[in-house]
C-alpha positions as CSV (number, residue, x, y, z in Angstrom):
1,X,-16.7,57.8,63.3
2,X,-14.3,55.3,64.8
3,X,-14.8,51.9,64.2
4,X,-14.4,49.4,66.7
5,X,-12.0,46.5,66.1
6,X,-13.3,43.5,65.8
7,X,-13.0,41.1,68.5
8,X,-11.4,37.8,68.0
9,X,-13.2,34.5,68.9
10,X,-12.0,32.3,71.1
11,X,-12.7,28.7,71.3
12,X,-12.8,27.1,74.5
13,X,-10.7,24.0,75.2
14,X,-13.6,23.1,78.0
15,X,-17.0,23.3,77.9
16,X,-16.9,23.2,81.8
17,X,-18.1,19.6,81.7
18,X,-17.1,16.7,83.6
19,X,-15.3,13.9,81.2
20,X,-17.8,11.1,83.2
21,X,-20.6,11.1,85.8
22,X,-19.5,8.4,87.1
23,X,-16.6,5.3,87.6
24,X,-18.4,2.9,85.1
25,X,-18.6,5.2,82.6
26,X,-15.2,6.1,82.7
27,X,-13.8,2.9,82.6
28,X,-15.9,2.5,79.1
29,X,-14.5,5.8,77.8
30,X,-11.1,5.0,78.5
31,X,-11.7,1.1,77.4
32,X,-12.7,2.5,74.4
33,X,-10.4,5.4,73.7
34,X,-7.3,3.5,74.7
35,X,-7.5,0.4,72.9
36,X,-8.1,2.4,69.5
37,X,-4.8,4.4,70.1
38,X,-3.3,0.9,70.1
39,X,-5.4,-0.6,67.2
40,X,-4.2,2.6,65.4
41,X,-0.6,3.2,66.5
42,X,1.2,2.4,63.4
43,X,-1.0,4.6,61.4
44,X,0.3,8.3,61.8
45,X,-2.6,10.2,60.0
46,X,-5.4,8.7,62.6
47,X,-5.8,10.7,65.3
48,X,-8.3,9.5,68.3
49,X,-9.2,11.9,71.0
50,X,-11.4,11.6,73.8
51,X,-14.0,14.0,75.3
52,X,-12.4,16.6,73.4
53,X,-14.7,19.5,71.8
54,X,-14.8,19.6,67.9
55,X,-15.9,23.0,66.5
56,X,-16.8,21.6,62.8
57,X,-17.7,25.8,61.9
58,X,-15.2,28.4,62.0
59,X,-16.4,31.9,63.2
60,X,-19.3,29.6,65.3
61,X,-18.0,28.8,68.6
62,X,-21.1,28.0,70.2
63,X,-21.7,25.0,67.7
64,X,-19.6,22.5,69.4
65,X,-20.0,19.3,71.0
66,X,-17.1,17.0,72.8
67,X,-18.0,13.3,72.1
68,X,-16.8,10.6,74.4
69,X,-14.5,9.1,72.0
70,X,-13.8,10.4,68.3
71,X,-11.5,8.9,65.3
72,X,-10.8,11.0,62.5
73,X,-8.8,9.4,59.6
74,X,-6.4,11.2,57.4
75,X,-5.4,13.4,60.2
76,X,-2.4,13.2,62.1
77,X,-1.6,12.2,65.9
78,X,-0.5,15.1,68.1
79,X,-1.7,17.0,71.0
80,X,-4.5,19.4,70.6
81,X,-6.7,21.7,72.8
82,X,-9.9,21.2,71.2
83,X,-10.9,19.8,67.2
84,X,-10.9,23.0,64.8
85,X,-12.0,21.1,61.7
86,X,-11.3,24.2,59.6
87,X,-7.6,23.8,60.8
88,X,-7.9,20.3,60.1
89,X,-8.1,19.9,56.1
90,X,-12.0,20.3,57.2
91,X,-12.4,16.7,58.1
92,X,-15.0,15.5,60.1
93,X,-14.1,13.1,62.6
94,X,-15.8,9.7,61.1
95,X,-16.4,8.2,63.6
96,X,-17.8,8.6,67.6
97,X,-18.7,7.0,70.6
98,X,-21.2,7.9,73.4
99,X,-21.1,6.4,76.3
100,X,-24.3,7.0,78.4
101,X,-24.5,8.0,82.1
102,X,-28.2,7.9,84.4
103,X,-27.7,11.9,83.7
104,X,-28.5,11.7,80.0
105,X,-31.6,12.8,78.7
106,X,-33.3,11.7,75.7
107,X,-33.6,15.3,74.4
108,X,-29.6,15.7,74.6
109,X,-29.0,12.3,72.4
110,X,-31.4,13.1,70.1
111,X,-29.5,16.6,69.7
112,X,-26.3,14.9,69.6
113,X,-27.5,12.8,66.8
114,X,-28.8,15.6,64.6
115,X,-25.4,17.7,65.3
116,X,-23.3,14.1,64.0
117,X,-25.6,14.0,60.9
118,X,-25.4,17.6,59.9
119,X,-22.1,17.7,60.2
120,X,-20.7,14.2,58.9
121,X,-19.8,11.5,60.9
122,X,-20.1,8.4,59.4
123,X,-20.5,5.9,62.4
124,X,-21.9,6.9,65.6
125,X,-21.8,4.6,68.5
126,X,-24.1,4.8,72.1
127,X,-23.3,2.5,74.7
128,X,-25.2,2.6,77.9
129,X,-22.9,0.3,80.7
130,X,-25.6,0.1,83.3
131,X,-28.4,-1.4,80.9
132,X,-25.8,-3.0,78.5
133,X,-27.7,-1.6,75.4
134,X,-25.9,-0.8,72.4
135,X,-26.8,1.3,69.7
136,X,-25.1,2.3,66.5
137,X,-26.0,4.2,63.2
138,X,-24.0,4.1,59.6
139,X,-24.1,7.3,57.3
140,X,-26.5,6.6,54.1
141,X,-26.2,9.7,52.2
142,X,-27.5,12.7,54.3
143,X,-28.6,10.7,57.3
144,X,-27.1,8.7,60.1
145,X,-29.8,5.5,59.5
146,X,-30.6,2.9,62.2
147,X,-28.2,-0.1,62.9
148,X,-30.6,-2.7,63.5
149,X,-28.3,-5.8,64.6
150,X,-25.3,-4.4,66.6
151,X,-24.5,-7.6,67.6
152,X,-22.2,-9.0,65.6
153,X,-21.9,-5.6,64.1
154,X,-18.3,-5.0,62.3
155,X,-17.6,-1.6,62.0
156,X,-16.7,-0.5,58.3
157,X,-14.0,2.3,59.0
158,X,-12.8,0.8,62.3
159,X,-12.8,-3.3,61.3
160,X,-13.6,-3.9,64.9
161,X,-16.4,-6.0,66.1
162,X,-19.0,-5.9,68.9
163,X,-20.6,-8.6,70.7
164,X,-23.0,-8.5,72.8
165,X,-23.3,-10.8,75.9
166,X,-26.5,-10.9,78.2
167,X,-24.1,-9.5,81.2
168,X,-21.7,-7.0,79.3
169,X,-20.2,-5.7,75.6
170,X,-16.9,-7.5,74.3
171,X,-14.8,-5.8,71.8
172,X,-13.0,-7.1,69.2
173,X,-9.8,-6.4,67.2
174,X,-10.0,-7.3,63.6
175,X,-7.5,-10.2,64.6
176,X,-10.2,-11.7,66.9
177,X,-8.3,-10.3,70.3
178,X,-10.5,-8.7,72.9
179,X,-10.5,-4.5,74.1
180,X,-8.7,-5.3,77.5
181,X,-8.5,-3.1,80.2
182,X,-5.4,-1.0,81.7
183,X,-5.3,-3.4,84.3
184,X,-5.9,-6.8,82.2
185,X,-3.1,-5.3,79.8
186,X,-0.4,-5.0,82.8
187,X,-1.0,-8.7,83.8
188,X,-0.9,-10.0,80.3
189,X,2.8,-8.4,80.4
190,X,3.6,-9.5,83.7
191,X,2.5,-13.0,83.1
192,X,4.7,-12.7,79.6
193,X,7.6,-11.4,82.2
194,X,7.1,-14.1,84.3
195,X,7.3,-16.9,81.1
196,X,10.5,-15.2,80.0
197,X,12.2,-15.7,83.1
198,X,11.5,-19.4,83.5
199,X,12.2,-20.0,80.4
200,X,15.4,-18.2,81.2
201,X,15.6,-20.3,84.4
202,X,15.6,-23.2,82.6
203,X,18.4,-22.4,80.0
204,X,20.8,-21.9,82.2
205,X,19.8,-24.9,84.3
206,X,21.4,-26.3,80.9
207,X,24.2,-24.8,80.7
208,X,23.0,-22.1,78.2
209,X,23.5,-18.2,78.8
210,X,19.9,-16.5,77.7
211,X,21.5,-13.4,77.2
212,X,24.0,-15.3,74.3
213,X,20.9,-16.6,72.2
214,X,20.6,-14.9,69.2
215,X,23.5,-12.7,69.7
């Protein structure tokens, strides 16, 4: 009898979902995803990803599930097509973020939240933008329990901090600056620009080269 080879599993990359449903929710992903890279960028073994699908079960391709935005710690940075924790040391990301869209259905988050308990997050995060509700759950033990004050809530791995406004969620560093936006980030610099060159205006009104300070 001739035996078939076996054949080789593949893991997707894509699950053939779209990253967002919709502008808003994008912006939070990114808001998110982006200003953790930079709370993290001096740390080599944290890697953040976003909507990026984490097979915690080698040989199980159809156990997967790409959360908005994930952190895993004691991991390094570095491109990857999708979040084989068996390739990974098997570490669990610790922490995720869900940001909700009018498309989700109670029966998906509540699947979502069973998958992150079973297979060990330790902080799981669900924002919804359009009714500016926040949710979060810590690990105790086996189970991802209820946060029951989010705001105000400091996250223990991540040291950030949310507030909650009656208009909108404000992010916070754990040196008290606010999550900005792509766009809030370019004018912060432009405005430092700006400062640098009347300030450099100003020297050489004096008499003093800019360029010779300090050199």
């Amino acid at each position: 009898m001739t035996l078939t080879p076996s054949r080789k599993l593949i893991y997707p990359d894509s699950d053939g979902q779209p990253m967002a449903d919709n502008t808003l929710q994008f912006r939070w992903i990114v808001l998110f995803k982006e200003n953790l890279e930079c709370l993290f960028r001096d740390n080599l073994d944290v890697f953040v990803g976003g909507d990026l699908l984490w097979y915690p079960v080698e040989g199980h391709p159809e156990i997967r599930v790409a959360p908005d935005v994930m952190v895993v710690f004691h991991r390094p940075k570095g491109e990857r097509g999708s979040y084989r924790q068996w390739e990974e040391n098997g570490i669990a990301p610790q922490v995720v973020f869900e940001i909700l869209s009018p498309g989700n259905r109670l029966a998906e988050m509540a699947k979502k939240l069973e998958f992150y308990e079973q297979y060990g997050v330790e902080e799981y995060y669900i924002y919804d933008p359009q009714l500016n509700e926040l949710s979060g759950y810590q690990r105790v033990g086996n189970r991802l329990r209820v946060i029951e004050e989010m705001n105000g809530w400091v996250s223990p791995r991540l040291g950030i901090r949310f507030a909650l406004t009656d208009d909108e969620l404000l992010v916070y560093y754990p040196n008290g600056e606010r999550f900005k936006t792509t766009v809030e980030l370019a004018q912060e610099l432009e405005r430092e620009r700006q400062r640098a060159e009347r300030l450099a205006a100003y020297l050489r009104s004096q008499g003093i080269n800019p360029d010779e300070i300090g050199g």
